[in-house]
ROTOR-491732 format. One record per residue (C-alpha): x negated, y negated, z negated. Coordinates in nm, 4 decimals, padded with zeros to 6 digits, m for minus. Example, Ala and Ser with C-alpha at 12.3 -4.5 7.8 and 13.67 -1.06 7.14 Angstrom:
BEGIN
+----------+----------+----------+
:        u :        v :        w :
+----------+----------+----------+
: m01.2300 :  00.4500 : m00.7800 :
: m01.3670 :  00.1060 : m00.7140 :
+----------+----------+----------+
This chain:
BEGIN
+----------+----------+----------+
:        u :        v :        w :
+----------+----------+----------+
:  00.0000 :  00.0000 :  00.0000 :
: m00.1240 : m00.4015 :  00.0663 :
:  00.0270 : m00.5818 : m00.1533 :
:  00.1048 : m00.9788 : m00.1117 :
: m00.1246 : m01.2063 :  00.0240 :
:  00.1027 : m01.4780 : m00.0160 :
:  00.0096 : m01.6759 :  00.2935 :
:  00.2505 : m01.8951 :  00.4532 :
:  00.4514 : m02.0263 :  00.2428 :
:  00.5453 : m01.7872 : m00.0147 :
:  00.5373 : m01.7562 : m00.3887 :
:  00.2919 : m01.5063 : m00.4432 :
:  00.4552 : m01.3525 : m00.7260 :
:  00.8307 : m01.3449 : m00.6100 :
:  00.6484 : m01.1816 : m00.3054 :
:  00.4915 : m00.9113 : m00.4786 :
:  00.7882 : m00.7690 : m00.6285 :
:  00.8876 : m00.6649 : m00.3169 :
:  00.6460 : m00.3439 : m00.3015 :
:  00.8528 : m00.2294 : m00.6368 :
:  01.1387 : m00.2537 : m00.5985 :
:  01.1388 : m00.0510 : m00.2969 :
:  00.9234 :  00.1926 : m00.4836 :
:  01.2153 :  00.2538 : m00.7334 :
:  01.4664 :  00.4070 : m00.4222 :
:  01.1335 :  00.6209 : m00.3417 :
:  01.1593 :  00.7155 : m00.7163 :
:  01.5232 :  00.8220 : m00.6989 :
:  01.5096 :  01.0403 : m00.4979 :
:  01.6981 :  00.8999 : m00.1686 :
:  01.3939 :  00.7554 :  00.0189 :
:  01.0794 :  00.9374 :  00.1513 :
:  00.9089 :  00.6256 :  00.2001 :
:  00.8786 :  00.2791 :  00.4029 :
:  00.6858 :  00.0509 :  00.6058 :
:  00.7586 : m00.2760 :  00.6019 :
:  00.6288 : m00.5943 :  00.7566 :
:  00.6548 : m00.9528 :  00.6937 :
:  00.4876 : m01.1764 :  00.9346 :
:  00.5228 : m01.5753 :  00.9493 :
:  00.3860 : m01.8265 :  01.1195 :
:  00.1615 : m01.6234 :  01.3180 :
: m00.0017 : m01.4321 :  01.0317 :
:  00.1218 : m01.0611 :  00.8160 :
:  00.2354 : m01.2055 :  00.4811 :
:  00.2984 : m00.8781 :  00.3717 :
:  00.2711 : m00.4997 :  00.4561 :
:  00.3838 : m00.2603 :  00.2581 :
:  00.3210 :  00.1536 :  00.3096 :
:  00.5224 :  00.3397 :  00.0579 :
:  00.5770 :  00.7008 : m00.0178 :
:  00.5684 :  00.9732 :  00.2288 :
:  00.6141 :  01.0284 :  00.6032 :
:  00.6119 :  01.4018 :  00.5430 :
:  00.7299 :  01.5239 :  00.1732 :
:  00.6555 :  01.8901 :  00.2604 :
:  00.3074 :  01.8275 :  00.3549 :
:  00.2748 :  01.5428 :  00.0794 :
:  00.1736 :  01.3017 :  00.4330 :
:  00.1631 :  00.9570 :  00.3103 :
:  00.3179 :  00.6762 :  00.5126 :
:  00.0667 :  00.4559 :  00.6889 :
:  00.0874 :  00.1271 :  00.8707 :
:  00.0827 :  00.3152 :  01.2359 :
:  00.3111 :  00.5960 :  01.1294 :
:  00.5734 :  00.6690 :  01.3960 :
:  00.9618 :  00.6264 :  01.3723 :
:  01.2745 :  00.6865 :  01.5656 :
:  01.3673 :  00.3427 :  01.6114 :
:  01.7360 :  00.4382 :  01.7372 :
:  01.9524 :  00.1477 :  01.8277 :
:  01.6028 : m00.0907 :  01.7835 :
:  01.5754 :  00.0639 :  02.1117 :
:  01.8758 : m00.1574 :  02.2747 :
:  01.6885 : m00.5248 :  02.2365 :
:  01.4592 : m00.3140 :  02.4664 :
:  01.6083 : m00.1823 :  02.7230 :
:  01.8642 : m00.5529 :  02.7339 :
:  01.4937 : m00.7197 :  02.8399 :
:  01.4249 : m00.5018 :  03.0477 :
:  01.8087 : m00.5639 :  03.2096 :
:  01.7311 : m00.9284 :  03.1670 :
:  01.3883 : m00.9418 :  03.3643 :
:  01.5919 : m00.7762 :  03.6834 :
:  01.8758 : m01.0700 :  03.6074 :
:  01.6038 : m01.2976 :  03.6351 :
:  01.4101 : m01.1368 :  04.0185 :
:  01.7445 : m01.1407 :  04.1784 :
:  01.8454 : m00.7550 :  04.1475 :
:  02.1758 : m00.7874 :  03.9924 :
:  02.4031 : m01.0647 :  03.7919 :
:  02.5647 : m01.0378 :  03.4532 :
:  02.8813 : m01.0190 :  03.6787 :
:  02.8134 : m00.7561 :  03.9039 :
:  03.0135 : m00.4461 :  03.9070 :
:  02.8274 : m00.1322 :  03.7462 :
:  03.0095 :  00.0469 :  04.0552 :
:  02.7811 : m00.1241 :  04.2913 :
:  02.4934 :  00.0929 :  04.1800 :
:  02.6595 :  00.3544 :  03.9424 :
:  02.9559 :  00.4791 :  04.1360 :
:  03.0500 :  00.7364 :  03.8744 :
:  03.2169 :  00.4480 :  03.6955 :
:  03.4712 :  00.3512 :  03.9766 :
:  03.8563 :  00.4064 :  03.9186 :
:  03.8012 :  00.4384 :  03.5414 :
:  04.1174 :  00.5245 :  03.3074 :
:  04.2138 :  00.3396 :  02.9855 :
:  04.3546 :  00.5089 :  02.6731 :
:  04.7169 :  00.3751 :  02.6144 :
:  04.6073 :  00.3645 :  02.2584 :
:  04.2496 :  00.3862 :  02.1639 :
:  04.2898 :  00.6871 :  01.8950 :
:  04.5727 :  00.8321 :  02.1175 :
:  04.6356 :  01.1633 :  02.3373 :
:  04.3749 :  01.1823 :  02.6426 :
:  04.6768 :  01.2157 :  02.8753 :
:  04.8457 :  00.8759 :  02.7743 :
:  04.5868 :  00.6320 :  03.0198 :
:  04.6216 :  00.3627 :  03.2584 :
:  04.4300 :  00.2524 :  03.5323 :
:  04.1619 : m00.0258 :  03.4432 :
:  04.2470 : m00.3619 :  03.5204 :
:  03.8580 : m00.4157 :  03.6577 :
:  03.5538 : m00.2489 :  03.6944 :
:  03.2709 : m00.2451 :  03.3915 :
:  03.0643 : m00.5809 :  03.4529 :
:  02.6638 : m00.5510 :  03.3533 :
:  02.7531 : m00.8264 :  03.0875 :
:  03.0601 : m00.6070 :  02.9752 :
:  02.8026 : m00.3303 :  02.8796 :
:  02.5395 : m00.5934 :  02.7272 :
:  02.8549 : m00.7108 :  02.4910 :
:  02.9629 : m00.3505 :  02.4182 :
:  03.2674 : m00.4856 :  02.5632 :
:  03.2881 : m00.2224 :  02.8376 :
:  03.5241 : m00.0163 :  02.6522 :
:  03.2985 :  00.2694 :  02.6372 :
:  03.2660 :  00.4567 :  02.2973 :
:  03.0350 :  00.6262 :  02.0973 :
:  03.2291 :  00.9399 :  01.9378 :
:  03.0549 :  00.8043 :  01.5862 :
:  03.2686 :  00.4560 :  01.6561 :
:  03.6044 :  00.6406 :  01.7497 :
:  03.8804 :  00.8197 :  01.5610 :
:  04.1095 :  01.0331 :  01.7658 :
:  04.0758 :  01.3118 :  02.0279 :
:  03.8289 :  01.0435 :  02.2515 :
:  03.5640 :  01.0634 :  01.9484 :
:  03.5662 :  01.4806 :  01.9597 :
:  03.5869 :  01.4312 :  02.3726 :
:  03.2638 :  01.2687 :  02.3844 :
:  03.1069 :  01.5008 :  02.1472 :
:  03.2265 :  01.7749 :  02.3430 :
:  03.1534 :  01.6400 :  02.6928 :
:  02.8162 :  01.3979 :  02.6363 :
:  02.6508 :  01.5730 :  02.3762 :
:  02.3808 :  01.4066 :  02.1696 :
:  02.2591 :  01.0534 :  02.2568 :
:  01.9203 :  01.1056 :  02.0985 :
:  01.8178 :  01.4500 :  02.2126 :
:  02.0193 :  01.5426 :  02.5244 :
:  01.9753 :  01.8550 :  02.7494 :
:  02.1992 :  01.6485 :  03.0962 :
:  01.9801 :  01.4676 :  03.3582 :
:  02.1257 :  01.0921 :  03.3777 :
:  02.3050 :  01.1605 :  03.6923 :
:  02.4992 :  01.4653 :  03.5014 :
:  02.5612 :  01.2563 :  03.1784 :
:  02.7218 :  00.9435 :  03.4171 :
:  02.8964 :  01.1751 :  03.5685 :
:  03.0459 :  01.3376 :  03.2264 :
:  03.0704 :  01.0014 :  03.1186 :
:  03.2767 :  00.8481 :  03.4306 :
:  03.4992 :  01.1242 :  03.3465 :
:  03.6072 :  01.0423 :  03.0021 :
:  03.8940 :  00.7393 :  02.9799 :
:  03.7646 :  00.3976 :  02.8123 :
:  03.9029 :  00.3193 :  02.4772 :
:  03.9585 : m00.0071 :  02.5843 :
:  03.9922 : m00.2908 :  02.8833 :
:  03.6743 : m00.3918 :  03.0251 :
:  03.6300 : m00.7286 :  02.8415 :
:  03.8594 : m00.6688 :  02.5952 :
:  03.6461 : m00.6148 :  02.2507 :
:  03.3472 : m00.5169 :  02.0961 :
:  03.3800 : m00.1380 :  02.0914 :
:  03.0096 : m00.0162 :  02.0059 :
:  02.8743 :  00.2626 :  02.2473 :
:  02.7088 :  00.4166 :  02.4797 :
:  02.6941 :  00.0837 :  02.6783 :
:  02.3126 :  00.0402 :  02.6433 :
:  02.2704 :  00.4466 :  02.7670 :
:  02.4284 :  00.3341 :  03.0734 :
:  02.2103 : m00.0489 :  03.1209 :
:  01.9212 :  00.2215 :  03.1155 :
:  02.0002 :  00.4701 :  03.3690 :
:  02.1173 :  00.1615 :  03.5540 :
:  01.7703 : m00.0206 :  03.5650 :
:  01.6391 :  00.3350 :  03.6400 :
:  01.8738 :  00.3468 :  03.9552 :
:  01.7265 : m00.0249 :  04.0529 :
:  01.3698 :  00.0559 :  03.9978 :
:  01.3913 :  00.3582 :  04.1486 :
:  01.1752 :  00.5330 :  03.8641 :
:  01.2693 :  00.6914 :  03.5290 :
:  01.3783 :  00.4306 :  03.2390 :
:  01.0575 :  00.5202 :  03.0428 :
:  00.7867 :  00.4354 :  03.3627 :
:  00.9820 :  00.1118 :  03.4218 :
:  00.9499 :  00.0049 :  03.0274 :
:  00.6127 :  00.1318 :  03.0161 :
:  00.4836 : m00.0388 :  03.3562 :
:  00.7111 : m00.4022 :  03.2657 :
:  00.7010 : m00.4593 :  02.8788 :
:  00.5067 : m00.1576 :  02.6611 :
:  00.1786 : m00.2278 :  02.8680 :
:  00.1998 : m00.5676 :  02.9196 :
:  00.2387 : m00.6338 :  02.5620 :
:  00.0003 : m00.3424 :  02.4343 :
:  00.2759 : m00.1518 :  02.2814 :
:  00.0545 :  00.1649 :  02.3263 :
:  00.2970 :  00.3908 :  02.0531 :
:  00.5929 :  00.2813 :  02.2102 :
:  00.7703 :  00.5753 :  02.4094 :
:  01.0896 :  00.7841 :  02.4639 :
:  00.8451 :  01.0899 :  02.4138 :
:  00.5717 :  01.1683 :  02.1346 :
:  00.2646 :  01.4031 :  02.3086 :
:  00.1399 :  01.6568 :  02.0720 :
: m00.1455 :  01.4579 :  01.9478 :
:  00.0960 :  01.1933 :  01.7666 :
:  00.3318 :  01.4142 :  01.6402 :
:  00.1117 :  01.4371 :  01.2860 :
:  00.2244 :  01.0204 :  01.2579 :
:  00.5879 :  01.0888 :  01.2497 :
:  00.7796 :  01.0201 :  00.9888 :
:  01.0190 :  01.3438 :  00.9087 :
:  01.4302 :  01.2025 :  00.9302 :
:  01.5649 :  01.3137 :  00.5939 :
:  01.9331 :  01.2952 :  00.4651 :
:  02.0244 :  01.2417 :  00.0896 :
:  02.2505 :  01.5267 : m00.0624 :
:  02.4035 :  01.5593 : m00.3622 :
:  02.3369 :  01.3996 : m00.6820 :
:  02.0213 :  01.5613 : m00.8306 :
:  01.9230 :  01.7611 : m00.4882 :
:  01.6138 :  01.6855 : m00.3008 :
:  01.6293 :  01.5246 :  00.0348 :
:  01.6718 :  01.7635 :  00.3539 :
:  01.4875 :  01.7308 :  00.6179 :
:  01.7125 :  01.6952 :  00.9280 :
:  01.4008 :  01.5694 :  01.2002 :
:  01.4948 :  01.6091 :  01.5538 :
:  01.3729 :  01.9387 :  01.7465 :
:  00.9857 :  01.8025 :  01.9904 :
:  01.0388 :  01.8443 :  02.3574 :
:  00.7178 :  01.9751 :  02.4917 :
:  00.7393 :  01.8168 :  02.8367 :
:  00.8948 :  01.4372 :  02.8672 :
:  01.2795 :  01.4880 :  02.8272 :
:  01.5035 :  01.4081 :  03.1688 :
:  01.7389 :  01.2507 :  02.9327 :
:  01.5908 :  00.8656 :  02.8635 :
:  01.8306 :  00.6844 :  02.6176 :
:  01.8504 :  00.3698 :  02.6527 :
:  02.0578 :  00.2664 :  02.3643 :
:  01.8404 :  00.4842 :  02.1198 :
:  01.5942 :  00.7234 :  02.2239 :
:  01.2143 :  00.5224 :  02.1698 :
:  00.9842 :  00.6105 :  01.9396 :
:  00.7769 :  00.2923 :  01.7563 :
:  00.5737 :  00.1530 :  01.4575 :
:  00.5360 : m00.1747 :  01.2940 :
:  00.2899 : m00.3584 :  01.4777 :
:  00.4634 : m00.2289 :  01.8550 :
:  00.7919 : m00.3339 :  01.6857 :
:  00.6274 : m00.6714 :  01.5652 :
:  00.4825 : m00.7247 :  01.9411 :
:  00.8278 : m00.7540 :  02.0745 :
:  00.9956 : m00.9549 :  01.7880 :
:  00.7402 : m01.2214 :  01.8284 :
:  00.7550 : m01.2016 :  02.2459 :
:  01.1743 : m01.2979 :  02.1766 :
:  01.0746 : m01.5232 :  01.8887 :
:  00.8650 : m01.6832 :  02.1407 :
:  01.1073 : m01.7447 :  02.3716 :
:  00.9794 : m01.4877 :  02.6303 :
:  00.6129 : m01.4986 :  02.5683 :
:  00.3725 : m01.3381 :  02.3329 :
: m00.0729 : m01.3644 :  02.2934 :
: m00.0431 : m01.5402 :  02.6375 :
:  00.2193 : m01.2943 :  02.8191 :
:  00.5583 : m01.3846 :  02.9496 :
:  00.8076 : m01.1335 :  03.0487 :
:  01.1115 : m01.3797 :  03.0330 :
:  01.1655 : m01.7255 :  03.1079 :
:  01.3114 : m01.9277 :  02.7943 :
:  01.6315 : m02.0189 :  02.9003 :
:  01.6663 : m01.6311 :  02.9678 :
:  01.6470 : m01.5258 :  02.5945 :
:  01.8434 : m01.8150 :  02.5025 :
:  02.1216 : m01.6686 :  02.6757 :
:  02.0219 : m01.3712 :  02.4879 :
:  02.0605 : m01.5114 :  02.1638 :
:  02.3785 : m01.6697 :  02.2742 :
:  02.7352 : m01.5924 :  02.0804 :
:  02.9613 : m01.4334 :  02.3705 :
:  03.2346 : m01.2744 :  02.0905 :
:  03.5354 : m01.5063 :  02.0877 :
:  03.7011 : m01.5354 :  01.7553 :
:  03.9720 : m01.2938 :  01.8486 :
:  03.6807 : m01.0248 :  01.9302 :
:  03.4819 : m01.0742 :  01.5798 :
:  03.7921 : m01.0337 :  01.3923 :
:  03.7569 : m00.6710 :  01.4407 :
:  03.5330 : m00.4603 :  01.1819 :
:  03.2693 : m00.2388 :  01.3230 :
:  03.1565 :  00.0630 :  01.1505 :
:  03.4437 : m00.0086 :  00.8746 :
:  03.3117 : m00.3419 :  00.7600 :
:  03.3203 : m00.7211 :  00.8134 :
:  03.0315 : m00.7175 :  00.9964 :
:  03.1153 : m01.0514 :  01.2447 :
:  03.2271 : m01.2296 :  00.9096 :
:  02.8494 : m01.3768 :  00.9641 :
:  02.7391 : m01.2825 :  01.2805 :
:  02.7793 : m01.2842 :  01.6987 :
:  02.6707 : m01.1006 :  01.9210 :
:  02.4972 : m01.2121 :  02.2714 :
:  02.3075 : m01.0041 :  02.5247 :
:  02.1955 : m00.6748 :  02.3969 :
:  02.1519 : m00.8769 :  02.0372 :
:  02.3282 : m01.0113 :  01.6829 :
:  02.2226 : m01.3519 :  01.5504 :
:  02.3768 : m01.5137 :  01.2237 :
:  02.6078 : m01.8081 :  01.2669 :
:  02.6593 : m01.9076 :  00.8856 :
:  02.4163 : m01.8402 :  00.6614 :
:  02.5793 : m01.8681 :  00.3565 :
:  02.9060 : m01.6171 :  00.4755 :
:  02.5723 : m01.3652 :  00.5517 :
:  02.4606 : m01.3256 :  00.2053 :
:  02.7234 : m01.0682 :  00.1759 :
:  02.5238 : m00.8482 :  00.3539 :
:  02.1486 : m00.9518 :  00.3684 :
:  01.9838 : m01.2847 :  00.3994 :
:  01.8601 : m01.5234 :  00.6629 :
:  01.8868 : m01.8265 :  00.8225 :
:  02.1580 : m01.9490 :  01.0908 :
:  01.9886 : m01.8439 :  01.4248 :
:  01.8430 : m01.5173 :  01.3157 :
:  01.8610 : m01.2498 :  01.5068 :
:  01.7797 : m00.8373 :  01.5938 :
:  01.9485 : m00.5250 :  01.6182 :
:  01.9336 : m00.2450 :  01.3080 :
:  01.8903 :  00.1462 :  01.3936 :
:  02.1232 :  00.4553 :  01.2846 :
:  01.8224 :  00.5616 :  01.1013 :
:  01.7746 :  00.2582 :  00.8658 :
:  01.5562 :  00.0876 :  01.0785 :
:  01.6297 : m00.2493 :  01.0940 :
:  01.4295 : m00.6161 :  01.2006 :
:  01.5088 : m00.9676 :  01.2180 :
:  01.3432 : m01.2830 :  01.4057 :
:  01.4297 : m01.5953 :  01.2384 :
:  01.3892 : m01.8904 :  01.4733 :
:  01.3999 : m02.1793 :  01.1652 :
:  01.1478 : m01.9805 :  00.9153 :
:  00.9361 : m01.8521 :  01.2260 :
:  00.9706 : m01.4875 :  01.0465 :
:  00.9985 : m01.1657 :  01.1524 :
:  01.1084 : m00.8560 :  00.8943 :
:  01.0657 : m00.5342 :  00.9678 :
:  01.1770 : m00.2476 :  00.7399 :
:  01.1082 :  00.1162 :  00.8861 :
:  01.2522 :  00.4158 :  00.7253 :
:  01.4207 :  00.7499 :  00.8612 :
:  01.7490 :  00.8263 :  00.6859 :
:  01.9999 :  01.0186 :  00.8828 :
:  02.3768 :  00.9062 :  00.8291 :
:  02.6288 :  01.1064 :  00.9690 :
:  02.6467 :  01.0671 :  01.3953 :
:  02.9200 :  01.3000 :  01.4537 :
:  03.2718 :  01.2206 :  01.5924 :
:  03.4094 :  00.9781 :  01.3427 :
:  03.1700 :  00.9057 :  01.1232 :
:  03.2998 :  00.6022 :  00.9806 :
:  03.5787 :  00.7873 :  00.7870 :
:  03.2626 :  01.0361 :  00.6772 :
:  03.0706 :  00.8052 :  00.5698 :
:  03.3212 :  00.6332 :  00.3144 :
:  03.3085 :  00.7583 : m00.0988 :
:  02.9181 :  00.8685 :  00.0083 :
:  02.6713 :  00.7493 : m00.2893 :
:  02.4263 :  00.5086 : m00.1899 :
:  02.1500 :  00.5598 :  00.0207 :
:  01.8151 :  00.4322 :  00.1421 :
:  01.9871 :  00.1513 :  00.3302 :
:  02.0430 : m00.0498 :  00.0314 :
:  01.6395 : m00.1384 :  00.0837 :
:  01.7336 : m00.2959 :  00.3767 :
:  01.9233 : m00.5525 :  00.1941 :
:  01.6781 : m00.5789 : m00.0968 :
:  01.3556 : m00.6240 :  00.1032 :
:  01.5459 : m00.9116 :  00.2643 :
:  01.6852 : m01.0845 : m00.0329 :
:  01.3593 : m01.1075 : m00.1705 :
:  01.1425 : m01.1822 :  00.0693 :
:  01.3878 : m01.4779 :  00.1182 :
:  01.3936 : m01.6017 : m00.2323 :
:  00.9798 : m01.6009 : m00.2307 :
:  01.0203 : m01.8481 :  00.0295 :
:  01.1969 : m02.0459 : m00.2058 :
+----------+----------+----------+
């Protein structure tokens, strides 16, 4: 563990109380262990490598240790959307069809937890900003309640480690009815899978080249990938799930392909650490540029960090909670709107933005502090077909860091 340098700003003390209290989870018994990163003003004000990566072989975790970054992925593969936007290779309001004819002549669920033979036609085709919103009325089966939750279950299969080729999973996918009108509402889902496969149809190469060859390399993000090679496999931190009160955690990690899947999920497949992570905060915190390179023009990840939700949209919950109490949502992004309605649920500063991951991963780029927060950890929650009733009456988990690590790295800023 480092503890607190206190550069930039912070109280040194208030600062160094971070490392403990995140230490006490650890000492529960519902976390293996965390990295997390606070960087401001161009320097690391704090990293901090707690516990374990690997409780069965007592591996402790390091400051390049690997994690499934899950939805941390989506920021990604949205840039990599927005950097086609920008050459001229598709608009925010282009049909999907154009390039991904699997979606043409979609069907809409009368109601959205309904019977699968109670649809309409779609008013319009899925825009590429409808899928950047989530407001392509595509689902995830962990989002839905009713027979469309088990039907994508049945018919997609995993999002994280699939078997289908993209062309087969667009295919199963075009074949499933939306929950909801294109455009209508924030419905979170598979959206991002789709942006991927769809900048993979552009490019003409797999999602993972195209990344690789337009952001990873460019911005030295050597540990980012959709696939871990045998040799890095020792840095990755096991995915664990808290049981009962009193049991030890169970180790749940994902089964290694030992070839590069087919299957490139955009919307929450890559594999990261800190510093990669901390690359691409501080290229969007930079408005497009980072140590010299520029993959987007300003104005481009302005419109990122834009609010496109209308009122009507964030008075829905996602995930059973208030969540757009606080926040919008833009282009593959959240950002905070009031500050002081956000304390609810963490901390920063009107402007802040980032995207969290099923796994506990979560980050944030604050514009007005010029801070990023990164807190890496690998707790599985439950992913099946709806979740969000399964995960209500469950005692607290290794996600209540999140929330911790920001509150007080906040209040040491004073």
């Amino acid at each position: 563990m480092d503890g607190a340098q206190a550069p930039s700003g912070f109280k040194a003390d208030a600062l160094g109380q971070v490392p403990g209290a995140l230490q006490e989870l650890i000492n529960t018994g519902v976390l293996s262990g965390a990295v997390t990163l606070v960087w401001r003003k161009g320097e690391v004000a704090q990293l901090n490598t707690l516990g374990q990566r690997d409780v069965a072989k007592s591996l402790p975790m390091e400051r390049d240790t690997l994690f499934r970054i899950a939805s941390m992925t989506k920021p990604v593969t949205s840039v990599a959307i927005m950097m086609l936007v920008e050459e001229g290779k598709l608009k925010l309001d282009d049909p999907v069809t154009r390039w991904i004819p699997e979606l043409s002549g979609m069907l809409v669920l009368q109601e959205a937890a309904g019977s699968l033979d109670k649809t309409k036609s779609a008013v319009r085709d899925i825009t590429v900003e409808d899928l950047m919103t989530h407001r392509a009325g595509l689902a995830y089966g962990f989002t839905s309640m009713g027979p469309i939750a088990y039907a994508h279950e049945n018919k997609l299969g995993s999002a994280l480690a699939n078997p289908m080729t993209p062309d087969q999973w667009l295919k199963a996918l075009g074949e499933l009815p939306l929950s909801y009108e294109p455009g209508e509402r924030f419905h979170y889902s598979h959206a991002t899978d789709v942006l991927g496969f769809l900048v993979a149809r552009i490019e003409g190469k797999p999602l993972g080249q195209v990344l690789s060859e337009r952001i990873f390399g460019p911005l030295g993000m050597k540990d980012t990938a959709f696939w871990l090679p045998p040799e890095k496999r020792a840095r990755l931190a096991r995915l664990y799930q808290v049981g009962p009160e009193g049991s030890p955690l169970k180790d749940v990690s994902l089964p290694e392909n030992d070839t590069p899947p087919a299957f490139e999920g955009g919307g929450g497949g890559l594999i990261s650490c800190a510093d990669d992570y901390l690359t691409f905060a501080r290229m969007l915190l930079g408005r497009g540029e980072v140590g010299g390179v520029r993959l987007l023009k300003s104005e481009t990840v302005d419109a990122m960090m834009h609010n496109r939700l209308s009122e009507e949209q964030r008075g829905h919950g996602f995930m059973g909670m208030p969540f757009w109490l606080s926040q919008g949502f833009g282009l593959g992004l959240s950002m905070i709107l009031d500050a002081e309605k956000h304390e609810w649920m963490g901390a920063g500063a009107a402007g802040a933005f980032g995207w969290p991951g099923a796994f506990g991963t979560w980050w944030q780029a604050d514009p007005a502090n010029d801070m990023i927060l990164i807190y890496l950890i690998q707790d599985s929650m439950p992913l099946g077909p709806e979740a969000v009733t399964a995960m209500q009456g469950q005692r607290p988990t290794a996600r209540i860091g999140g929330p911790v690590f920001q509150k007080m790295v906040y209040a040491a800023l004073g």
